[in-house]
N, C-alpha and C positions, 0 to 999 in steps of 0.2 A: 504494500500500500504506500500510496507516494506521501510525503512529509504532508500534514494538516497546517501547517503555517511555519513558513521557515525562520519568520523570526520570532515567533514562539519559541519552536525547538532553540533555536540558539538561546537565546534565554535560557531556556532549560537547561541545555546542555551544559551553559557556562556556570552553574551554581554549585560550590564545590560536593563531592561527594560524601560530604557528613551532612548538607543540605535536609532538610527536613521540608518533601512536600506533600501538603494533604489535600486531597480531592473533596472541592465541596458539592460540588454538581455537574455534573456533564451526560451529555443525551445526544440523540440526534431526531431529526423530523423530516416528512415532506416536506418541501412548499411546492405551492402550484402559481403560475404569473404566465396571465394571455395565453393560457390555455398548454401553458409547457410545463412538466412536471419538476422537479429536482429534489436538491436535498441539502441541508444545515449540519451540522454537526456543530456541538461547541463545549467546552470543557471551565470550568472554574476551580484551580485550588488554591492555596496558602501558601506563599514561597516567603523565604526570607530576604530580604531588601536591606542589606546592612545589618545595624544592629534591630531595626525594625522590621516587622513583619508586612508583607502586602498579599496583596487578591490578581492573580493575573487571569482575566478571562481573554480565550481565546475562540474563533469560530470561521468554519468555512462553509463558504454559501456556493453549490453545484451546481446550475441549471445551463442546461446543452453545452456549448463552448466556453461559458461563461463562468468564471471562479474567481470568487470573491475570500479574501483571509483577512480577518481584522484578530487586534492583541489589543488588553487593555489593562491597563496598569493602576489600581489604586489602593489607598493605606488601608487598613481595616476600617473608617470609618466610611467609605465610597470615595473620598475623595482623587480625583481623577491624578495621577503622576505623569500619565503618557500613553501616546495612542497611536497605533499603527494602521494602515489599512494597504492592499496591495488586490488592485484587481485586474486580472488577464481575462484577454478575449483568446479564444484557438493557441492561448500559452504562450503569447504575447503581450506584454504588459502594457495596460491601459493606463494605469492610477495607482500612485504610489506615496501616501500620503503619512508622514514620522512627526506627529506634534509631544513636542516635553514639556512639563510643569516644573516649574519652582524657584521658588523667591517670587513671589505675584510676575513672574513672568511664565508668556507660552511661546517656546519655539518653532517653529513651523520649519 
């Protein structure tokens, strides 16, 4: 199965291996749009973020050519740290969007 979000996985992959992640929800579903069918997947767990703990959700959105990856980054209270989003038409990248939070600034 091909990677679900690659800069998810990197994320993941970069968190040292005493890292402690817990899964707090992850599923997947149809979706239907103009009459085409597809499908969601997305995952939520606990990652460590320094010395603080955060929530990284992550989710790929499938329909015909079209695949959507978003990652989202925030503290245990929701508040947002950073947001990824990357969408390919036929596995060519359309939309590739890296916003960061912090200090009252958003990086784009």
């Amino acid at each position: 199965m091909r990677t679900r979000l690659l800069t998810g996985a990197l994320f993941l992959l970069a968190l040292p291996a005493s890292a402690q992640l817990a899964v707090i929800d992850e599923g997947s579903f149809t979706v239907t749009r103009d009459g085409r069918t597809g499908r969601e997947d997305f995952r939520i767990v606990r990652a460590p973020n320094g010395s603080l703990p955060s929530l990284v959700a992550t989710g790929v959105t499938t329909l015909g050519s079209t695949r959507t990856t978003t990652l989202l980054r925030t503290d245990t209270a929701g508040t947002p740290l950073g947001y990824q989003l990357e969408g390919r038409e036929s596995g060519e990248i359309r939309d590739r969007i890296n916003l960061q939070v912090g200090s009252d600034r958003l990086s784009m």
